[in-house]
C-alpha positions in Angstrom: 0.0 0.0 0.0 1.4 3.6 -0.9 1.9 5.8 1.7 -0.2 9.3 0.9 1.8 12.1 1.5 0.7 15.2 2.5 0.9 18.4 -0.4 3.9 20.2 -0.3 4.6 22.9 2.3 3.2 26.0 0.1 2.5 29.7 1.8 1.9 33.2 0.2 4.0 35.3 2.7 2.7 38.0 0.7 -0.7 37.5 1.6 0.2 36.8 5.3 2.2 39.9 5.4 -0.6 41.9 3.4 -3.4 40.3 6.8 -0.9 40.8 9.3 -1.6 44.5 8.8 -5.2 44.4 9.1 -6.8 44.3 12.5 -4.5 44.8 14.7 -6.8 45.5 17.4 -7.2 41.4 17.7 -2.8 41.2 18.8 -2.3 37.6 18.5 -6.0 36.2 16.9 -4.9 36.1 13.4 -6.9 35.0 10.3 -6.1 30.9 11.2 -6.8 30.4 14.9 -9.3 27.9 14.6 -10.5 28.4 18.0 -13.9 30.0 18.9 -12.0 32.8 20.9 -15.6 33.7 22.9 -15.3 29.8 24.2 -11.8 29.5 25.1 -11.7 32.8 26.9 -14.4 31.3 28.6 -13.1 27.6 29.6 -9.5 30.0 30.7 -11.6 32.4 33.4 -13.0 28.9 34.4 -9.8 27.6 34.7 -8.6 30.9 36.1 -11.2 30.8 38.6 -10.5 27.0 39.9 -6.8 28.1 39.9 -7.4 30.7 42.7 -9.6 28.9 44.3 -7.5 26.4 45.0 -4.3 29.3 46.0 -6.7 30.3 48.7 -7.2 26.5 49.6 -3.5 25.9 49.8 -2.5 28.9 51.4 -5.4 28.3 54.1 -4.2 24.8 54.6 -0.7 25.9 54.8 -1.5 28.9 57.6 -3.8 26.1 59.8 -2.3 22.9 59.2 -1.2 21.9 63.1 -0.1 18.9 64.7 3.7 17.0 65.2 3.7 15.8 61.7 2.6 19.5 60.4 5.8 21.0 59.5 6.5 19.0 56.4 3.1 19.1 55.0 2.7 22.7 56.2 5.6 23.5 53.3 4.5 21.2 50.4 1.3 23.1 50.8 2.6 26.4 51.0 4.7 25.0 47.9 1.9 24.3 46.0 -0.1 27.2 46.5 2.7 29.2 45.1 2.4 26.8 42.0 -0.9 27.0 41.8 -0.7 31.0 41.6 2.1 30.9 39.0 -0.9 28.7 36.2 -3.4 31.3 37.3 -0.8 34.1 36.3 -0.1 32.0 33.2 -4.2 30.9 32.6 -4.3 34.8 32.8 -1.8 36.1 30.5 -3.2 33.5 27.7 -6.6 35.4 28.3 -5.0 38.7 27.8 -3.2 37.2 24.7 -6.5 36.5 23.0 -7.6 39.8 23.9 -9.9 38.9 26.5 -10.0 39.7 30.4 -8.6 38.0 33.1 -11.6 37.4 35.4 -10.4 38.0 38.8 -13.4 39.1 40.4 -14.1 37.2 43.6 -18.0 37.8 43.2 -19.2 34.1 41.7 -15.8 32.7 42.0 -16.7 29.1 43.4 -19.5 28.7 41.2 -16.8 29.6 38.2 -14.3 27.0 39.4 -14.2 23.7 39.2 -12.6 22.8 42.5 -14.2 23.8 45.8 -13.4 25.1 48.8 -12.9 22.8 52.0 -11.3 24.0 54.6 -10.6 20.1 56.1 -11.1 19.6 60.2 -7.4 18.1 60.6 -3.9 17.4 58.7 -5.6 14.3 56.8 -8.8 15.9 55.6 -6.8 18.9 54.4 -4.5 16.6 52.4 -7.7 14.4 51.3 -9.4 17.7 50.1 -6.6 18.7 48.0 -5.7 15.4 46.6 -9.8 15.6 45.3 -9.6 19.1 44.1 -6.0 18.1 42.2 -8.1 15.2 40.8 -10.8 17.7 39.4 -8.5 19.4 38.2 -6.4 16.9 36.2 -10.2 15.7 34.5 -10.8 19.1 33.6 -7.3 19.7 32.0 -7.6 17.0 30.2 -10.6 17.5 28.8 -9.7 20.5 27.7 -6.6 19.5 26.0 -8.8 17.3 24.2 -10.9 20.0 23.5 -8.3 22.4 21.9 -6.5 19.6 20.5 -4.5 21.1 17.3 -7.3 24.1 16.9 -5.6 26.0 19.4 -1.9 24.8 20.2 -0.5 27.5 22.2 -3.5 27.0 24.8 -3.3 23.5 24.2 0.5 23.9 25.5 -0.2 25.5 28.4 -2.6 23.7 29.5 -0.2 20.3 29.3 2.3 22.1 31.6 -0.3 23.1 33.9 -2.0 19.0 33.8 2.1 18.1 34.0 2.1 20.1 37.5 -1.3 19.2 38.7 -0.4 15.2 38.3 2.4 15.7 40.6 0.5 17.4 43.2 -1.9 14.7 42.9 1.1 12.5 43.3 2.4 14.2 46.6 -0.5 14.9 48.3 -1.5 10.9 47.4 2.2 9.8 48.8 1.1 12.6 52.0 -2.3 11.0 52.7 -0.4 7.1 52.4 2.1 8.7 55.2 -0.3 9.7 57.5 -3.0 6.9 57.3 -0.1 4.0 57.5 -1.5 2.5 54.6 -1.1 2.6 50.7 -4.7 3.5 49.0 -3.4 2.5 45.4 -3.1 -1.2 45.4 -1.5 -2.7 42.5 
C-alpha cells in the first residue's frame, strides 16, 4: 500500500504579510486560529477561577495545618499554592493574549471553578481535600486539552504544563495521605 503524502509545504508570505496588517486590534488572533475565541476565553476564566480557588485552599491549609507531623506538609502546601498561583498568572496572560480579560473578580468565584473550597477539620482531611480538588482538576485539563486539541496549540500547551504540575500534586498529596494513614490506597 502507498503511503499518501501530504501536499507540499506551500504559503503566500505576501498574503500573510498583506493580513498581518489588518486588525490589529485582535494582537495575536490572526486569520487561522481555529479556536472559537468567545469559548476559550471562557473555559481560561473557568480555569482561572479554579486556579485561585484552589491558591486560597493551599495557602489556608498551609497557615492552619497543626499537629507534630505538620511542618512538612505545612511546606508542600505552602509550595503548591505558590504553584498554583504561577498557572493562574499563566491561565491569565493566555486570556490577555486572545484579547480577553482575566476574570479575577471574587463575586461568583466558586461557582466559576471547578474545584471547591474545604477548609478540612485536621492534617488528613486537608490533604484528602486537596488530593480531590488536584483530581478535578487533572479531569478538567484534560478535557480541555482534548478539546483544543491542534485548533488552538498554544492554549493546548499550556494547558499540558499546567495538567504536568497538577499530576504531581496529585502524586504528593497521594504519597502525603499514604504517610499519615499507615497504609497505601493505590493497590496494585
Amino acid at each position: 500500500m502507498a503511503e499518501v503524502q501530504p501536499p507540499p509545504f506551500v504559503t503566500d508570505i505576501q498574503e500573510i504579510r498583506r493580513r498581518a496588517r489588518e486588525h490589529l486590534e485582535e494582537g495575536a488572533v490572526t486569520e487561522n486560529y481555529q479556536g472559537t475565541v468567545e469559548t476559550t476565553l471562557k473555559l481560561l476564566n473557568d480555569a482561572l477561577a479554579t486556579e485561585i480557588v484552589c491558591v486560597l485552599r493551599y495557602t489556608s491549609h498551609y497557615i492552619s495545618a497543626v499537629g507534630i507531623h505538620s511542618e512538612a506538609v505545612k511546606e508542600e502546601f505552602g509550595q503548591h499554592a505558590r504553584e498554583e498561583q504561577d498557572h493562574a498568572l499563566r491561565l491569565a496572560e493566555r486570556i490577555n493574549q486572545l484579547g480577553g480579560r482575566p476574570d479575577f473578580n471574587p463575586e461568583g468565584l466558586l461557582s466559576r471553578s471547578a474545584s471547591q473550597y474545604v477548609e478540612g477539620q485536621n492534617l488528613v482531611d486537608m490533604i484528602r481535600e486537596n488530593l480531590v480538588a488536584e483530581r478535578i482538576a487533572i479531569e478538567t485539563y484534560r478535557d480541555m486539552i482534548r478539546y483544543f486539541a491542534d485548533h488552538d496549540p498554544t492554549t493546548r500547551r499550556l494547558l499540558e504544563d499546567i495538567l504536568t504540575k497538577e499530576e504531581e500534586h496529585a502524586n504528593d498529596m497521594h504519597d502525603l495521605l499514604v504517610a499519615h494513614q499507615g497504609k497505601p490506597m493505590l493497590e496494585n
